[in-house]
C-alpha positions in Angstrom: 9.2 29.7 0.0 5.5 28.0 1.0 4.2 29.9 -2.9 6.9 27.3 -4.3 6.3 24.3 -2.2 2.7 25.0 -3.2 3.6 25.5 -6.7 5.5 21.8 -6.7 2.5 20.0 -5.2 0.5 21.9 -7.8 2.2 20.7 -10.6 2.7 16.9 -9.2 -1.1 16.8 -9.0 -1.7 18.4 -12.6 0.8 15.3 -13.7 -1.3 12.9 -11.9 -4.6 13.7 -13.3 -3.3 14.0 -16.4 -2.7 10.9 -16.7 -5.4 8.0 -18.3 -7.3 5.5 -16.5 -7.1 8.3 -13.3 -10.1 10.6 -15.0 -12.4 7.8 -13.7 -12.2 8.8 -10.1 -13.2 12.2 -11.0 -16.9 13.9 -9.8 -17.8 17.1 -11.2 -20.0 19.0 -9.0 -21.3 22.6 -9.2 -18.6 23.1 -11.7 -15.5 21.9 -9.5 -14.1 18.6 -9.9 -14.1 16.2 -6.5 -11.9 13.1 -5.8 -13.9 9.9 -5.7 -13.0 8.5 -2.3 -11.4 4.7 -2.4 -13.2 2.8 0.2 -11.7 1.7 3.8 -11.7 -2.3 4.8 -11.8 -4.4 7.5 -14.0 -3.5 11.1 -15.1 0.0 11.6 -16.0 1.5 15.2 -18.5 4.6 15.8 -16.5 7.1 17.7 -17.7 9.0 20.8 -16.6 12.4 18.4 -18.5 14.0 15.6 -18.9 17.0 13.3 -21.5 18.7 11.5 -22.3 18.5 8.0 -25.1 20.9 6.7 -26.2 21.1 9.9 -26.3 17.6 10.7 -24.9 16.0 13.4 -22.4 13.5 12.2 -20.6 10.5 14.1 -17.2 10.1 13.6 -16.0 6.4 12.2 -12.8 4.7 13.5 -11.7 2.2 10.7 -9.2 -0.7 11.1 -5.3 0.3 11.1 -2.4 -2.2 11.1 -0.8 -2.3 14.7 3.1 -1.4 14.3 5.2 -4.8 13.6 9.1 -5.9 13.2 10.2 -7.3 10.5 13.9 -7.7 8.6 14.3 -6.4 5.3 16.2 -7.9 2.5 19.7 -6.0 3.9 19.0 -6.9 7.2 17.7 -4.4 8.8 14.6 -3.4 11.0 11.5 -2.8 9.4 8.7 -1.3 11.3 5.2 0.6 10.3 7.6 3.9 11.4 9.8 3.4 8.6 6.4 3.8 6.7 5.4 7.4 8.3 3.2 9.6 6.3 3.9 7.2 3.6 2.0 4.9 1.1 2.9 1.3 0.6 1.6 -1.6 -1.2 1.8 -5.2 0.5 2.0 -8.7 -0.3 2.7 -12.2 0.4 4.8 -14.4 -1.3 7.6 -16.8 -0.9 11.2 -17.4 -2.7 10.2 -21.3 -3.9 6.9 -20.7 -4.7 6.5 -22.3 -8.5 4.7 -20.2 -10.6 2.1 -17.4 -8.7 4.8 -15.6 -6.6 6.6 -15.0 -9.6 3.9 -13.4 -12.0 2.8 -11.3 -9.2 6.3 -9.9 -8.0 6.7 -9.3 -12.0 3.8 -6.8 -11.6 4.9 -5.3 -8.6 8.3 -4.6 -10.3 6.4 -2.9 -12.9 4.6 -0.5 -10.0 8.3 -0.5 -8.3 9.7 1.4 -11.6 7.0 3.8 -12.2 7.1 5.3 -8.6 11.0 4.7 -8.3 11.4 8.3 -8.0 8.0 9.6 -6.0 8.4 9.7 -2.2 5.5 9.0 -1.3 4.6 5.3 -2.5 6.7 2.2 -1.5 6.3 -1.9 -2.1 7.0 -4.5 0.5 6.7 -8.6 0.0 6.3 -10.1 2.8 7.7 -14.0 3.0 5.2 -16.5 4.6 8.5 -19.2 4.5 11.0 -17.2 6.7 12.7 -20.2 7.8 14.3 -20.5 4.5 13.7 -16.8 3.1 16.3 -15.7 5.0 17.1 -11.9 4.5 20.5 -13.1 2.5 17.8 -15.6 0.5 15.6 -12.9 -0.1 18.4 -10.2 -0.9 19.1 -13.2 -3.6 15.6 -12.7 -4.8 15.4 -9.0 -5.3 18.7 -9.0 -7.4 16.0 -10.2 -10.1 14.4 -7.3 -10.4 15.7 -4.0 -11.9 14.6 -1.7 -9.5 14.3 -2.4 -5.6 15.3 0.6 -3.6 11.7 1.5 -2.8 10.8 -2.6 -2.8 11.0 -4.2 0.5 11.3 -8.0 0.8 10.9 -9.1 4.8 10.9 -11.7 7.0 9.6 -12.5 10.5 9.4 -15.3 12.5 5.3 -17.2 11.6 3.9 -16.2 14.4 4.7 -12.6 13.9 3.9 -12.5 9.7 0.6 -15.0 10.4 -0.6 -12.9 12.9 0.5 -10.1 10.8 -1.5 -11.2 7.5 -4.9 -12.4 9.9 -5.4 -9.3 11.7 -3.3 -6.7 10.2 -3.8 -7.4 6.3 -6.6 -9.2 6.8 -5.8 -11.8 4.2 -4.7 -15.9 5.2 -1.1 -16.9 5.6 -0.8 -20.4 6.6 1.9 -23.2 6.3 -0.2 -26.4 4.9 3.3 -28.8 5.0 7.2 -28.8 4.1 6.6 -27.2 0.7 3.0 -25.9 1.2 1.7 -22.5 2.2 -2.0 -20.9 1.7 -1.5 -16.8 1.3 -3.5 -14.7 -0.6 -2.4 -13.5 -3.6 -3.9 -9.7 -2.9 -2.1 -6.5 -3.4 -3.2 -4.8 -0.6 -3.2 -0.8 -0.3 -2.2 0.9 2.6 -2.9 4.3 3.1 -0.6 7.1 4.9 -2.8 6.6 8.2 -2.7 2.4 7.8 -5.3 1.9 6.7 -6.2 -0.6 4.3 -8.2 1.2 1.1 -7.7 -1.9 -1.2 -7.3 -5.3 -2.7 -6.3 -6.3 -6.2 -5.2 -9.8 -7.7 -1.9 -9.6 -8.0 -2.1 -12.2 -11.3 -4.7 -9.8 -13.0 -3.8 -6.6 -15.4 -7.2 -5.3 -14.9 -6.7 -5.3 -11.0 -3.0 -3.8 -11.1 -4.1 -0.9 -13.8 -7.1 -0.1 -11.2 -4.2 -0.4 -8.1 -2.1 1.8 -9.9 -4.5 4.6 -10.4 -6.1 4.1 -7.4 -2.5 4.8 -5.9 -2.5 8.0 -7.2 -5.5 8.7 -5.6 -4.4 8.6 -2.4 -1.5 10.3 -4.0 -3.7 13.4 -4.5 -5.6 12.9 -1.1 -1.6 13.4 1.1 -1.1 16.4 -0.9 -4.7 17.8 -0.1 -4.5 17.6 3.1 -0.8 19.5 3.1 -2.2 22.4 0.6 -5.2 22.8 3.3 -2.5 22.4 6.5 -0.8 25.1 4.8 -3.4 27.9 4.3 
């Protein structure tokens, strides 16, 4: 049973590095090819652990991690970072009467949506910085745009909760300027399966959201590392 688990994980990561674009992130040394690590964001702490590395005595580093929040999704329910464990998600700021950005860069994340509709390891949430109008029946309105939304999650909070949330969590602003005016970033922002944040990409630019989607699958590849070496 563990040989064909094994086998499966095998063959989703000879699928993902077959893919173009993803050959970038490869190292070759001594013969063996080596994932180029994604970087980690936001403050880091040195830990009172270590380990050793050729002999060296090496501190351990504590990076930033979002703290667990509630939010309602677009069916009205609870959405917490536990509906998220050992999982992969993209984030993002938006709102439903947003003019033009919003709309360009939900279009993109659609496009991410459908390629990962059916791996379990990946999902997409939007979060509204207008939840007094994006109300989760508003926002369920929304999503019925888009093709594909299983795996997409569009929440709400109350400000204080999503502001805070975007500040110190995300690290990106979210701010309500007036009636009709709100200053959000318009990041994509990678979350890896520990929560932490390993990336930012415009969410308006084809460049960034080819290099967020290969850069998902190297996280991809890093979750299913870590299960091969759990295993044996």
């Amino acid at each position: 049973m563990r040989n064909t688990s094994f086998l499966k994980k095998v063959l989703i990561l000879v699928a993902i590095l077959a893919l173009p674009g993803f050959l970038y992130y490869l190292l070759t040394a001594k013969g063996k090819n080596r994932y180029k690590p994604l970087s980690f964001f936001g403050p880091k702490q040195v830990a009172k652990t270590g380990h050793k590395f050729h002999g060296n005595y090496i501190p351990d580093t504590i990076y930033h991690k979002l703290n667990n929040f509630t939010l309602t999704d677009q069916n009205g329910k609870e959405v917490s970072l536990k509906n998220f464990d050992k999982k992969i998600f993209v984030a993002s700021f938006f709102y439903t009467n947003c003019p033009s950005v919003c709309n360009e860069v939900n279009k993109n994340i659609s496009e991410l949506v459908y390629a990962y509709r059916k791996n379990p390891m990946i999902y997409f949430t939007s979060i509204t910085v207008d939840p007094t109008r994006d109300t989760p029946q508003a926002l369920k309105k929304y999503a019925g745009r888009f093709e594909e939304t299983r795996k997409w999650l569009f929440l709400s909070g109350d400000t204080s909760t999503t502001y805070n949330l975007a500040r110190n969590g995300f690290l990106v602003n979210a701010v309500q300027a007036g009636n009709d005016d709100f200053i959000y970033s318009d990041k994509l922002i990678l979350i890896d399966a520990e929560k932490r944040i390993r990336g930012y990409y415009s969410g308006t630019s084809a460049a960034d959201i080819t290099k967020l989607n290969d850069e998902i699958k190297v996280l991809i590849a890093e979750e299913l590392r870590k299960v091969d070496k759990a295993l044996y």
